[in-house]
C-alpha positions as CSV (number, residue, x, y, z in Angstrom):
1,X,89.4,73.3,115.2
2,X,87.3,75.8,113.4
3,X,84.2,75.4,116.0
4,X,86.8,77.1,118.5
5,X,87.0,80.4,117.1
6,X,85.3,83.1,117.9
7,X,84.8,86.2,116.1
8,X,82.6,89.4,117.6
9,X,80.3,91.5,115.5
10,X,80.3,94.8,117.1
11,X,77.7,97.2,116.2
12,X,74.8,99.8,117.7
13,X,71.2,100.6,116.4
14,X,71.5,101.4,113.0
15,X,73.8,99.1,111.6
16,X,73.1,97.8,107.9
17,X,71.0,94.7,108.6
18,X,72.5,92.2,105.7
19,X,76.4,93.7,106.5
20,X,75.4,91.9,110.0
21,X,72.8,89.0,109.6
22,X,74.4,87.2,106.4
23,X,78.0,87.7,107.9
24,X,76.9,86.3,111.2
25,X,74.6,83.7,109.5
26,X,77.6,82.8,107.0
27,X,80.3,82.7,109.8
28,X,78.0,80.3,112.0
29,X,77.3,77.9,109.5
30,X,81.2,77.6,108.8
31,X,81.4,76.4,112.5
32,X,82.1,79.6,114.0
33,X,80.9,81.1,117.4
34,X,79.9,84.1,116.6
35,X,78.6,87.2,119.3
36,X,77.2,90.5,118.9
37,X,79.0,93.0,121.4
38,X,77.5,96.3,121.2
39,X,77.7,99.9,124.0
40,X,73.6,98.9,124.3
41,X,72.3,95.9,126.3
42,X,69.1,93.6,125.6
43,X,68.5,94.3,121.8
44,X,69.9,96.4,118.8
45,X,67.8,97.5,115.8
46,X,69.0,97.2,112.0
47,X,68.4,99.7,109.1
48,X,66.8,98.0,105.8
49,X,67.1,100.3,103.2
50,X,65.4,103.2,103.7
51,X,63.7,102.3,107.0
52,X,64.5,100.7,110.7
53,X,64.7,96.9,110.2
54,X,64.8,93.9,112.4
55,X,66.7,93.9,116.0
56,X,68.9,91.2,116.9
57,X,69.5,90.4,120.6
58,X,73.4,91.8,121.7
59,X,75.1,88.6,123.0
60,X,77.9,91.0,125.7
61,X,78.0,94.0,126.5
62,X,81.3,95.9,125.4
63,X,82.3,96.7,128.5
64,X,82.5,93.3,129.5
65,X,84.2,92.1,126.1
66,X,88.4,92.1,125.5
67,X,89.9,91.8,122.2
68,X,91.1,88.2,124.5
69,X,88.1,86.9,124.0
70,X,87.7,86.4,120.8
71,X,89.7,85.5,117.2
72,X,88.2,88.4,114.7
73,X,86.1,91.3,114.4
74,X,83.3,92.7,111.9
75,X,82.5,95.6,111.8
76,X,79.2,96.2,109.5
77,X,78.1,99.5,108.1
78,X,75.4,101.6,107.7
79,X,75.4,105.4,108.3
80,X,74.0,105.4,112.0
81,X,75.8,102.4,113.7
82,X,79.9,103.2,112.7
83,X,78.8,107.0,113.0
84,X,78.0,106.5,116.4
85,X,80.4,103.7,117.4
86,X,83.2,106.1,116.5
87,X,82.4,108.7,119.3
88,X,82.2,105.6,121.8
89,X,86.0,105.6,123.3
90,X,85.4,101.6,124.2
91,X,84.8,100.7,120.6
92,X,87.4,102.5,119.7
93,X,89.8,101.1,122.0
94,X,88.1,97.5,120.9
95,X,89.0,98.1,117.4
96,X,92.8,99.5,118.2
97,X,92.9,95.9,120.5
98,X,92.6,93.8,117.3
99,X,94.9,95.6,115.0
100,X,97.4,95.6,117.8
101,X,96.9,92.0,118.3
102,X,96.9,91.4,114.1
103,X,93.8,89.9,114.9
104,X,91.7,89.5,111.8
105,X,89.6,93.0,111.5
106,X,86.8,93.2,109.1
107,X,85.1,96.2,108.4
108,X,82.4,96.9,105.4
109,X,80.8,100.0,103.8
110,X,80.7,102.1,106.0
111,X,82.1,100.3,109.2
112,X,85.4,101.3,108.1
113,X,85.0,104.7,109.5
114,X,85.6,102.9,112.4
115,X,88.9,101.8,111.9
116,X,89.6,105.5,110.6
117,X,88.6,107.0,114.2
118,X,91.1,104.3,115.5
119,X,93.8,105.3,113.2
120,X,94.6,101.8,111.4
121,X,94.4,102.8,107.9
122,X,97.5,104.4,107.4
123,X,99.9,103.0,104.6
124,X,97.8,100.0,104.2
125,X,95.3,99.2,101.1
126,X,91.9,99.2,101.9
127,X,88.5,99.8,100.5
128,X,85.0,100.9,101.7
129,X,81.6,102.7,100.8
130,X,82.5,105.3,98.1
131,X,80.8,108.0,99.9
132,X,83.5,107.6,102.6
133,X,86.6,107.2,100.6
134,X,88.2,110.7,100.6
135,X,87.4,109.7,104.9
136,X,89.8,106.8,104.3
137,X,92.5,108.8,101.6
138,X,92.8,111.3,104.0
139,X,93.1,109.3,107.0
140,X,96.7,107.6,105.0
141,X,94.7,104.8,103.7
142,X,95.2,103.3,99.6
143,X,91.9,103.1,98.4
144,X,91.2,100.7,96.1
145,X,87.6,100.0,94.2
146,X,87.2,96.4,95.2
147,X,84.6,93.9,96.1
148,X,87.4,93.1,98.9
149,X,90.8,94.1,100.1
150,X,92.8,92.4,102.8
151,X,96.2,93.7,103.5
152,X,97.1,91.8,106.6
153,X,95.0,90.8,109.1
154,X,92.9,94.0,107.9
155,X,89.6,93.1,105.5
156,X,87.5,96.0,103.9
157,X,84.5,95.5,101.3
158,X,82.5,98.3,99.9
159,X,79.0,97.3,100.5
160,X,76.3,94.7,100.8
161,X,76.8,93.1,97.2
162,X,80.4,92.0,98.6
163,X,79.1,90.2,101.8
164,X,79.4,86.8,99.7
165,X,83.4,87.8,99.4
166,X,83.8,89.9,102.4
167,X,83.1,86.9,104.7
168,X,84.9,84.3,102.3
169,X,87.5,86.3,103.5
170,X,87.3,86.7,106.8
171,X,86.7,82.7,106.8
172,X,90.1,82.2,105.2
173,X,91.7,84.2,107.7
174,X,90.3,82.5,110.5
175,X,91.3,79.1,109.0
């Protein structure tokens, strides 16, 4: 039953407001629970464009989250929020959790440095922001210029004009 499932967002201030809210938004209306887990407590703040944008309350804490608890993982982009997430050893142990569990992952523009710092790219096809792409090359990853890639249980987009087919397929997993 879809309305089961539940599928964390994690993310810090600084993460790319749409690569968040229309995911979320898009995943709840499908029946989904969906919970923001983030290092912070209370509130997070999003970046719109070229400024700090709206905050959305952080539903657990990530050190009171498991990769048990829920069915999937997004991990939205901007420059601040994966930045930072990567030097945080919990959310990097959160992301490693799901790929060990072939949980569905999903990561977009530049969230996938994320899964980089948690060494799941290697050998498998994935795409993200182009400004990070020699990140994911290097890391073993097969880049590929697509609105969306899913190789497995893993799901990359390149930025916010692929949310509509980013979350189609994380849906599709989850189903």
């Amino acid at each position: 039953m879809a309305n089961a499932r539940r599928v964390a967002i994690l993310a810090t201030h600084g993460y790319e407001q749409s690569e968040l809210m229309e995911p979320r938004r898009r995943l709840k209306e499908a029946g989904f629970d969906v919970e923001v887990v983030s290092t912070e407590k209370g509130e997070i703040r999003g970046w719109k464009e070229k400024d700090w944008g709206d905050s959305v309350a952080v539903d657990r804490a990530l050190g009171d989250a498991s990769a048990d608890d829920y069915d999937a993982l997004v991990l939205p982009g901007g420059v601040i929020n994966p930045d930072t997430l990567r030097g945080e050893a919990d959310a990097v142990a959160f992301v490693q959790a799901f790929d060990r569990a072939a949980k569905p992952l999903a990561a977009i523009c530049h969230g996938p440095w994320l899964l980089v710092e948690a060494g799941v790219v290697k050998g498998r096809q994935v795409t993200s922001y182009q400004s990070i792409r020699t990140d994911m090359q290097n890391a073993g990853g097969e880049w590929r210029d697509a609105e969306v890639v899913t190789d497995g249980h893993l799901i990359t987009s390149r930025k916010p004009d692929d949310i509509p087919a980013f979350t189609e397929a994380l849906i599709k997993a989850l189903s």
